[in-house]
Gaussian input, Z-matrix of N, CA and C with variables (Angstrom, degrees):
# hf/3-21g

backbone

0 1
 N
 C     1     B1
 C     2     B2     1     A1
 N     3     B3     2     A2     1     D1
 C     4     B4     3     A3     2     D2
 C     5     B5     4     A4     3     D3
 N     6     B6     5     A5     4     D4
 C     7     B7     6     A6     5     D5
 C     8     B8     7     A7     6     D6
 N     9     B9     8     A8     7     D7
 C    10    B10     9     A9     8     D8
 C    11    B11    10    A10     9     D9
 N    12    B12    11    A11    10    D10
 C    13    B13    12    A12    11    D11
 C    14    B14    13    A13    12    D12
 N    15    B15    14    A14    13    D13
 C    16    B16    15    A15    14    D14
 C    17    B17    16    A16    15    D15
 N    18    B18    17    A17    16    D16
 C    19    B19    18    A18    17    D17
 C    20    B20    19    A19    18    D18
 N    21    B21    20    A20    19    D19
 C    22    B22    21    A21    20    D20
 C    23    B23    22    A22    21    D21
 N    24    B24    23    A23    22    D22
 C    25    B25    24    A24    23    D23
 C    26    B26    25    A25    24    D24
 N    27    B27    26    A26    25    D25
 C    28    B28    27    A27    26    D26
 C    29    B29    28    A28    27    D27
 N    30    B30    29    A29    28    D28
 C    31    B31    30    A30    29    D29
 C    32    B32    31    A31    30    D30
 N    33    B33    32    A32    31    D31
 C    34    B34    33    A33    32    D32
 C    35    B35    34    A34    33    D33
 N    36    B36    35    A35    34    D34
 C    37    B37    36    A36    35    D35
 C    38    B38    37    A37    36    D36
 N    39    B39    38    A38    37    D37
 C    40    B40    39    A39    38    D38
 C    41    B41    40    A40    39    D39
 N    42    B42    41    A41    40    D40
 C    43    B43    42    A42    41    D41
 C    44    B44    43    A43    42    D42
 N    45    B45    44    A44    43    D43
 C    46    B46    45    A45    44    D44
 C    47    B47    46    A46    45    D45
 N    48    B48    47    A47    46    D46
 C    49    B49    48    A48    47    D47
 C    50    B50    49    A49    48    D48
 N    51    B51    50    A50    49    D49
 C    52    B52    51    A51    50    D50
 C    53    B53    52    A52    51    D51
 N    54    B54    53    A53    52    D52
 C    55    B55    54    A54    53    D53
 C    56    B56    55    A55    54    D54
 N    57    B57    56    A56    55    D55
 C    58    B58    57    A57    56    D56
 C    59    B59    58    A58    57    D57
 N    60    B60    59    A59    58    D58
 C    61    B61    60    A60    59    D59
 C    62    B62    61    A61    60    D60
 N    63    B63    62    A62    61    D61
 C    64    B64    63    A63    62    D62
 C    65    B65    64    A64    63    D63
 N    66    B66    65    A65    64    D64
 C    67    B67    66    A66    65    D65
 C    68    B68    67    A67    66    D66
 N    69    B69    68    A68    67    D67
 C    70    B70    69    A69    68    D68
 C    71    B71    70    A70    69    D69
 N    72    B72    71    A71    70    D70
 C    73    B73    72    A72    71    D71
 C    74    B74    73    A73    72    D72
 N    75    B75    74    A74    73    D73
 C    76    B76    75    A75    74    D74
 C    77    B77    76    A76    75    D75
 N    78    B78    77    A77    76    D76
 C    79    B79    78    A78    77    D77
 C    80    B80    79    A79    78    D78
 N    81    B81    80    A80    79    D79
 C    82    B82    81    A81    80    D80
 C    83    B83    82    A82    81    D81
 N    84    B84    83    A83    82    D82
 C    85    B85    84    A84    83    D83
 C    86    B86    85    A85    84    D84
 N    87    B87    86    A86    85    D85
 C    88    B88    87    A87    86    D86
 C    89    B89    88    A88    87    D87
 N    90    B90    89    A89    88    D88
 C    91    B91    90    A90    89    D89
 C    92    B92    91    A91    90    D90
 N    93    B93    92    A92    91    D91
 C    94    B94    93    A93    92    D92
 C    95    B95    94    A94    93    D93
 N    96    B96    95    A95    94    D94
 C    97    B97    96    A96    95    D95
 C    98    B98    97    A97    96    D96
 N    99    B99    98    A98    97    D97
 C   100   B100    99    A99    98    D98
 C   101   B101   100   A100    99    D99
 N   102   B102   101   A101   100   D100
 C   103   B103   102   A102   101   D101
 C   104   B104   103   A103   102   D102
 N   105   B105   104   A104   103   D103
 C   106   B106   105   A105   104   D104
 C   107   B107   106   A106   105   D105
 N   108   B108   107   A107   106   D106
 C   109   B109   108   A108   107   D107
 C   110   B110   109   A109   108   D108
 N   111   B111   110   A110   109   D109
 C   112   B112   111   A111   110   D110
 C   113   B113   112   A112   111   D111
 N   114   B114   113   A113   112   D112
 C   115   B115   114   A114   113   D113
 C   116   B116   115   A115   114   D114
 N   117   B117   116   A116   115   D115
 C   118   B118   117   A117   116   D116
 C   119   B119   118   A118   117   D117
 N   120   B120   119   A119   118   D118
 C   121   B121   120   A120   119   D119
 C   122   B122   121   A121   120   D120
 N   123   B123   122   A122   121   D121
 C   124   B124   123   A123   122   D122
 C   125   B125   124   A124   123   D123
 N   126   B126   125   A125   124   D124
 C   127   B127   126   A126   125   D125
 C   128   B128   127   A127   126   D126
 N   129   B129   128   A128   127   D127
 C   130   B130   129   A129   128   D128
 C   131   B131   130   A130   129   D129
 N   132   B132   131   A131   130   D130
 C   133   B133   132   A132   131   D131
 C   134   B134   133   A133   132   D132
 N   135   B135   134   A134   133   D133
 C   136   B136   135   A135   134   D134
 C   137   B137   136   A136   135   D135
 N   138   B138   137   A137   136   D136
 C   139   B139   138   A138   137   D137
 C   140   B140   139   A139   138   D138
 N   141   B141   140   A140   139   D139
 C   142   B142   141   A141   140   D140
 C   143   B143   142   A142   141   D141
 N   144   B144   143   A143   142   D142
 C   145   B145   144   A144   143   D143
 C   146   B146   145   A145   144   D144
 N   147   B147   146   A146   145   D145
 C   148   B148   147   A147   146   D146
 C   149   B149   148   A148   147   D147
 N   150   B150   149   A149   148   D148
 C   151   B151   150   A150   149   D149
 C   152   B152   151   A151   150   D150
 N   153   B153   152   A152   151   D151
 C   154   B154   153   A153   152   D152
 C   155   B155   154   A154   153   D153
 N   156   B156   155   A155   154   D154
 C   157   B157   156   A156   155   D155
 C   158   B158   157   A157   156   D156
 N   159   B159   158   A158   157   D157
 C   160   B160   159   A159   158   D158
 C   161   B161   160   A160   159   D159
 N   162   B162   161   A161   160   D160
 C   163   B163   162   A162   161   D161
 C   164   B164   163   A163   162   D162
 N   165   B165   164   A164   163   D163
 C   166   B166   165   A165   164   D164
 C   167   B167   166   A166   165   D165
 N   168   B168   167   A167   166   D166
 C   169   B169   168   A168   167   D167
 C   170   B170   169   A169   168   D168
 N   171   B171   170   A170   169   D169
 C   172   B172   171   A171   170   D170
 C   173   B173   172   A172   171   D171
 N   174   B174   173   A173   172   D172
 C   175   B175   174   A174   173   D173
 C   176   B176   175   A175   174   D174
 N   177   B177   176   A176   175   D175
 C   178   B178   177   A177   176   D176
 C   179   B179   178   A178   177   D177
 N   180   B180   179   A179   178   D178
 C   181   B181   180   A180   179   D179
 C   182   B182   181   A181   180   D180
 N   183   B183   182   A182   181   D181
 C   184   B184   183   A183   182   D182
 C   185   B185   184   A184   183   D183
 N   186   B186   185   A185   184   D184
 C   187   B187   186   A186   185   D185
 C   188   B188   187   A187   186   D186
 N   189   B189   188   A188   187   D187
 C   190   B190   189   A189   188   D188
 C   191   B191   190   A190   189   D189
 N   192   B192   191   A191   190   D190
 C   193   B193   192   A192   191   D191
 C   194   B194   193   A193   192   D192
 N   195   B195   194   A194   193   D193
 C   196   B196   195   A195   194   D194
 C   197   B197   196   A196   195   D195
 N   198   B198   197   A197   196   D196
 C   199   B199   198   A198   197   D197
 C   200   B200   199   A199   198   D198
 N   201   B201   200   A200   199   D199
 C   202   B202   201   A201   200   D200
 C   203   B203   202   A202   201   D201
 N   204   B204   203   A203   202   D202
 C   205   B205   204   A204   203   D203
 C   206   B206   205   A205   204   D204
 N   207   B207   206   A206   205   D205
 C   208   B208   207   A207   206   D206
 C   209   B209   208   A208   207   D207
 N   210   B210   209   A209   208   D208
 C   211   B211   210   A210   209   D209
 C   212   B212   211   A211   210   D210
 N   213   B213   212   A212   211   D211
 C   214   B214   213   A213   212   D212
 C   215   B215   214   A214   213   D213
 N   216   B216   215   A215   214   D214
 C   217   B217   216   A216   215   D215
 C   218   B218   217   A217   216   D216
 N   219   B219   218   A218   217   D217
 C   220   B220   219   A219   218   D218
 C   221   B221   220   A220   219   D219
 N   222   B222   221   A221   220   D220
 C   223   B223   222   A222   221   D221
 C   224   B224   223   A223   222   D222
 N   225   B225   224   A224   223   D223
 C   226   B226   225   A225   224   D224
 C   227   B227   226   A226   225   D225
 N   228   B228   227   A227   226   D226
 C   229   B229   228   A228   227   D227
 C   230   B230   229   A229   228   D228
 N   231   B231   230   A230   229   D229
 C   232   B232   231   A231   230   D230
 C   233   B233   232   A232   231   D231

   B1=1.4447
   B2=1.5240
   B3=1.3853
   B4=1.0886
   B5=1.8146
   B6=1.4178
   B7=1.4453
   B8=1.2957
   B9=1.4814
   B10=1.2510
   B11=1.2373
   B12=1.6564
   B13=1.5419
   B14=1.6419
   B15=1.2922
   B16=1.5731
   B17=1.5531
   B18=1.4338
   B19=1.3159
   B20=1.2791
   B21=1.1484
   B22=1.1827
   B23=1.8671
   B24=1.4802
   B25=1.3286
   B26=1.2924
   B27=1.1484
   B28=1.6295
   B29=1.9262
   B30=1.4119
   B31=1.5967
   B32=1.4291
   B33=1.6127
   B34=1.2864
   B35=1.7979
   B36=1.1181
   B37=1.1356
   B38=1.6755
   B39=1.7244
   B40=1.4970
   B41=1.6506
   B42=1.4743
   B43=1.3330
   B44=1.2349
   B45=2.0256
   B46=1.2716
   B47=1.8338
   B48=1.1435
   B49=1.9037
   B50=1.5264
   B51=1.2980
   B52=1.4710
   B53=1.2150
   B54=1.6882
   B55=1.1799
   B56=1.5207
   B57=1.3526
   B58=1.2549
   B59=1.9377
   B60=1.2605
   B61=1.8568
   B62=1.7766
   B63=1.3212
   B64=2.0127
   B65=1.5661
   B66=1.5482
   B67=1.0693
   B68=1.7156
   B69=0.9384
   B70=1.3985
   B71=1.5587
   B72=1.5369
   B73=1.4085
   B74=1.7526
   B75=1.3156
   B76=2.0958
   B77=1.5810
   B78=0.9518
   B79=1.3605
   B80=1.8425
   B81=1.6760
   B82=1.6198
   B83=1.6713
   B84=0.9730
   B85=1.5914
   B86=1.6863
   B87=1.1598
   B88=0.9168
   B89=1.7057
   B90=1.4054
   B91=1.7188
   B92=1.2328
   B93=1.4176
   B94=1.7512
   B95=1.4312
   B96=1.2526
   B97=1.5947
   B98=1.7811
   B99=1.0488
   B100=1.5201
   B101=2.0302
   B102=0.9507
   B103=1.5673
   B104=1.6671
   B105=1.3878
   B106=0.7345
   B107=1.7001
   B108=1.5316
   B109=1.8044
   B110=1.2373
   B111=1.6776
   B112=1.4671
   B113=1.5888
   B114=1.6209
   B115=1.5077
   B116=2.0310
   B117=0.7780
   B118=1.7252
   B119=1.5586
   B120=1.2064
   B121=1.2466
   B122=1.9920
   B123=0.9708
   B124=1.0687
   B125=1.5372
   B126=1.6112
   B127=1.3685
   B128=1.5679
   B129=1.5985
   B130=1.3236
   B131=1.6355
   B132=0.7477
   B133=1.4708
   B134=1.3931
   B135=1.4709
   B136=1.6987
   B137=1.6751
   B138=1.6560
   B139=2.1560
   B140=1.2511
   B141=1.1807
   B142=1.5859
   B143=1.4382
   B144=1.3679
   B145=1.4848
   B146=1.6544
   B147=1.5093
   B148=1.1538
   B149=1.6885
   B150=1.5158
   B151=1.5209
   B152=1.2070
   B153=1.4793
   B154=1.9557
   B155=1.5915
   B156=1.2637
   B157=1.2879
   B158=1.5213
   B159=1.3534
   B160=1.8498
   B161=1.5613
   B162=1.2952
   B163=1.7839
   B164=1.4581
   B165=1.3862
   B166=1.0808
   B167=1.5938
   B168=1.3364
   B169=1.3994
   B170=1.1430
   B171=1.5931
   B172=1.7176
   B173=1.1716
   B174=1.7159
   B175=1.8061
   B176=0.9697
   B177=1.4061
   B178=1.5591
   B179=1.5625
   B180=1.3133
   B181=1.4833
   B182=1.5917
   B183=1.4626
   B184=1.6718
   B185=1.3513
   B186=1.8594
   B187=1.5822
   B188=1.2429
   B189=1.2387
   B190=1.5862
   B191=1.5608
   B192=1.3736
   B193=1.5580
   B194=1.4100
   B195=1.7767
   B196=1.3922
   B197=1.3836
   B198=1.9160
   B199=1.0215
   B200=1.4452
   B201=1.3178
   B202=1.7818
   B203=1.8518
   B204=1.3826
   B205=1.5421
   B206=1.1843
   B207=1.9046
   B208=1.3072
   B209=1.6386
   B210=0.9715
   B211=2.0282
   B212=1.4206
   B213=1.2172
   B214=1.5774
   B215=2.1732
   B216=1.4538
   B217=1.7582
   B218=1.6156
   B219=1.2019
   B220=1.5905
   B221=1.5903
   B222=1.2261
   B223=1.4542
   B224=1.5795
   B225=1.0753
   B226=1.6894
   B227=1.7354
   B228=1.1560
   B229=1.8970
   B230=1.2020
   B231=2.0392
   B232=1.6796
   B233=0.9902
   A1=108.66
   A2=118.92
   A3=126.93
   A4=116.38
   A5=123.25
   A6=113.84
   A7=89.78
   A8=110.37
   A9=117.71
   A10=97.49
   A11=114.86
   A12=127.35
   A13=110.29
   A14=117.51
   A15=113.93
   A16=112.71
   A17=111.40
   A18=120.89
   A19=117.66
   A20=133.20
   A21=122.13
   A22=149.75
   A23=86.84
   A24=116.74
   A25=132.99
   A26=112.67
   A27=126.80
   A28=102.69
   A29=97.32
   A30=114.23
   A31=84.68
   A32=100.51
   A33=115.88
   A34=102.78
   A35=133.85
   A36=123.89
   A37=113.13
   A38=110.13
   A39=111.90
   A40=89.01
   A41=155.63
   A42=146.16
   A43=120.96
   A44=114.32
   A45=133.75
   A46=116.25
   A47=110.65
   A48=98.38
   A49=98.39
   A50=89.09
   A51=97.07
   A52=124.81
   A53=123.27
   A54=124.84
   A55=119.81
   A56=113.51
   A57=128.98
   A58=76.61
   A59=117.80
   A60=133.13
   A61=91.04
   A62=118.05
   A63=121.71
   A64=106.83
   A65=98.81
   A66=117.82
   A67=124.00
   A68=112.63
   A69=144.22
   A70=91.56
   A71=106.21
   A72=122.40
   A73=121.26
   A74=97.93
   A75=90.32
   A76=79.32
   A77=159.75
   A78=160.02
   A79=107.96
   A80=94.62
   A81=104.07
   A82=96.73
   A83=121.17
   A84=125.38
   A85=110.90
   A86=126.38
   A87=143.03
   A88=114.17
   A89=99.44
   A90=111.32
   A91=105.59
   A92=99.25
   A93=112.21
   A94=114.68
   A95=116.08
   A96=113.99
   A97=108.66
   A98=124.24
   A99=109.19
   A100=85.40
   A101=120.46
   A102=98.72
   A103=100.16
   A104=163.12
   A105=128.83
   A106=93.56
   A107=145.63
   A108=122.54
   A109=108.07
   A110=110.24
   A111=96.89
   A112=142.68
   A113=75.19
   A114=121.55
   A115=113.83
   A116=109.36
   A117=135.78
   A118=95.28
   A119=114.61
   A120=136.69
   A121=100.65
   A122=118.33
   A123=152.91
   A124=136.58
   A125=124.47
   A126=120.86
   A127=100.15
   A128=115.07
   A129=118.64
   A130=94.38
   A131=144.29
   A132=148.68
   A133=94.99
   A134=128.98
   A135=146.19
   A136=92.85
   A137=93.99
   A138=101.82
   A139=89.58
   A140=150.36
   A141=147.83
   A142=107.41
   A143=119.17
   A144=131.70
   A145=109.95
   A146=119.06
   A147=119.73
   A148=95.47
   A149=128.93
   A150=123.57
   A151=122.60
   A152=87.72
   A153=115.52
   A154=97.17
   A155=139.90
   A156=127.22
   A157=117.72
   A158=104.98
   A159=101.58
   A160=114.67
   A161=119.09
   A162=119.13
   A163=106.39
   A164=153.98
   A165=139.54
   A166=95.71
   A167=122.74
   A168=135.19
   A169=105.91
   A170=106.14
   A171=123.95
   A172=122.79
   A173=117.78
   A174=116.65
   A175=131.32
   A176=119.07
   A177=126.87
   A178=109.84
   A179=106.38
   A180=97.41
   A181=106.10
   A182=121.05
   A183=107.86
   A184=106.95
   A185=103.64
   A186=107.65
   A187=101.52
   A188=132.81
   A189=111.12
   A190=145.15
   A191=81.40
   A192=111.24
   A193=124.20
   A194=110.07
   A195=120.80
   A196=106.59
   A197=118.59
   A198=129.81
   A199=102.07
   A200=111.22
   A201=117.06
   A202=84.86
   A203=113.59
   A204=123.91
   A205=128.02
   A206=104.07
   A207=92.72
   A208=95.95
   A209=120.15
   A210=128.32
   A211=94.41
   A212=119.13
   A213=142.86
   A214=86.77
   A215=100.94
   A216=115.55
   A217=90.24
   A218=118.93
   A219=112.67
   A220=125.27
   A221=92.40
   A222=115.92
   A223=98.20
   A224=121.26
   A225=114.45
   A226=98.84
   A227=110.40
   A228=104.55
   A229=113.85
   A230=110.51
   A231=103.72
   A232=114.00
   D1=138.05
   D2=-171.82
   D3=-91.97
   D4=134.83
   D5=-154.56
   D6=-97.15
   D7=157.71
   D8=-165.75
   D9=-119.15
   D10=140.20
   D11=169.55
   D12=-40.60
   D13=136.03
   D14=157.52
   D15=-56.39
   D16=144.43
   D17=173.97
   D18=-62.41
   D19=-62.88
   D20=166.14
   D21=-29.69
   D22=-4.08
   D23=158.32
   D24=-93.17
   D25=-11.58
   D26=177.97
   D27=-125.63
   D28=137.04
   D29=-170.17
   D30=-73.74
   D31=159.18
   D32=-171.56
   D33=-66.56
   D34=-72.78
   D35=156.80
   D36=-124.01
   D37=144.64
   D38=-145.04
   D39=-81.08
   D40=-24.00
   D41=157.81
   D42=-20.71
   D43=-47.25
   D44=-176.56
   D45=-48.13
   D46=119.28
   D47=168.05
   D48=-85.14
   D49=171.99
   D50=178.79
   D51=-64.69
   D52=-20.57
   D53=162.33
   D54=-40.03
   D55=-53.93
   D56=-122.67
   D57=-100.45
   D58=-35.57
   D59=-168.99
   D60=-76.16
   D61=-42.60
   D62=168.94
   D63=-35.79
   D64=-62.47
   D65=-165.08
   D66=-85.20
   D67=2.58
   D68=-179.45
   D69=-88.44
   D70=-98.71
   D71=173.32
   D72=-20.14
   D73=-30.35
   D74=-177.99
   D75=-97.10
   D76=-60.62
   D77=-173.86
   D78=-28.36
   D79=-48.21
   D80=-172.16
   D81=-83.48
   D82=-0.56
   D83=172.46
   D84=-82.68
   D85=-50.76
   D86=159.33
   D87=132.47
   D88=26.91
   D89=160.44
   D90=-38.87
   D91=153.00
   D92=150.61
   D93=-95.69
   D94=161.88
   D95=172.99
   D96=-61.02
   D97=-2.31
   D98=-175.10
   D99=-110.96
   D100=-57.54
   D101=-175.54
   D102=-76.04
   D103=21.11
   D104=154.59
   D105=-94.44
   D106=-64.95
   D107=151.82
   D108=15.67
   D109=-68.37
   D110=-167.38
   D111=-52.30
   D112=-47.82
   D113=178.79
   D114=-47.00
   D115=-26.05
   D116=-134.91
   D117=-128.09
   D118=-69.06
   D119=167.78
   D120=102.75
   D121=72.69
   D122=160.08
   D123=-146.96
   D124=164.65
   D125=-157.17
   D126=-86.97
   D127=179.92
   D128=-169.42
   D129=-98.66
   D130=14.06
   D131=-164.04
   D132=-116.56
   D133=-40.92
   D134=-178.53
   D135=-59.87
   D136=-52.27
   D137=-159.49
   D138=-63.32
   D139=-24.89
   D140=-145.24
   D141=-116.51
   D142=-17.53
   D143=172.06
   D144=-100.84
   D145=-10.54
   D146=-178.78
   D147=-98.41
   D148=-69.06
   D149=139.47
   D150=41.47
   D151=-95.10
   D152=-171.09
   D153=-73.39
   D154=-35.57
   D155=-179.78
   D156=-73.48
   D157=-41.12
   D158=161.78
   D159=-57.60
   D160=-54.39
   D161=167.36
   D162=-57.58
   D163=7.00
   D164=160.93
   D165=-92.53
   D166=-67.99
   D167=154.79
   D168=14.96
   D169=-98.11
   D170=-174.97
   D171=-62.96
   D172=-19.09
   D173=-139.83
   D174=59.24
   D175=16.19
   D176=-177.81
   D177=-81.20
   D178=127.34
   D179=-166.92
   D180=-118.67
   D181=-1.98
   D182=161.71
   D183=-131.53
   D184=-178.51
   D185=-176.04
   D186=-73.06
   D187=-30.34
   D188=162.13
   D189=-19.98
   D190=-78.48
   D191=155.41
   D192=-22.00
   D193=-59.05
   D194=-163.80
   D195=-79.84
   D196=-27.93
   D197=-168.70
   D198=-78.12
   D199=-34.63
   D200=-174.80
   D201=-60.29
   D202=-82.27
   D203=-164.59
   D204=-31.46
   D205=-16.37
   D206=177.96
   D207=-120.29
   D208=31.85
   D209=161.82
   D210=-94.53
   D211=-46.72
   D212=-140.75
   D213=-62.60
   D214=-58.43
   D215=-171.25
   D216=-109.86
   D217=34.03
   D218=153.97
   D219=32.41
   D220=46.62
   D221=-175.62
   D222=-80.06
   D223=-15.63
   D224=179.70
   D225=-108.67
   D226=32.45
   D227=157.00
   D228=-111.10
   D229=4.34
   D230=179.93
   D231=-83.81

């Protein structure tokens, strides 16, 4: 059996900028779009336009999803 790289070595998905992996990550924390805005220091209208561009990205179509994707590349151990 072949060993597999740790996740945390590979970006959650490589399309993502780092903006969009910031905003991912407080999301996979379990922010809301108004404290992660805060958090970040941008508006909640920005978190919701950054959001929908990762779900176009992946095809991920609920907060589930995004919350799995970003456990998945351990974006919430930074």
């Amino acid at each position: 059996m072949h060993d597999i790289p740790p996740t945390a070595t590979r970006p959650p998905h490589p399309a993502l900028s780092p903006r969009e992996q910031q905003v991912l990550r407080h999301i996979g924390h379990g922010h809301t779009y108004t404290a992660t805005a805060r958090l970040i220091g941008i508006s909640v209208h920005t978190v919701d336009g950054y959001l929908r561009r990762i779900r176009a990205k992946t095809g991920i179509r609920s907060q589930a999803e995004l919350i799995r994707l970003a456990l998945l590349s351990e974006l919430t151990e930074h």
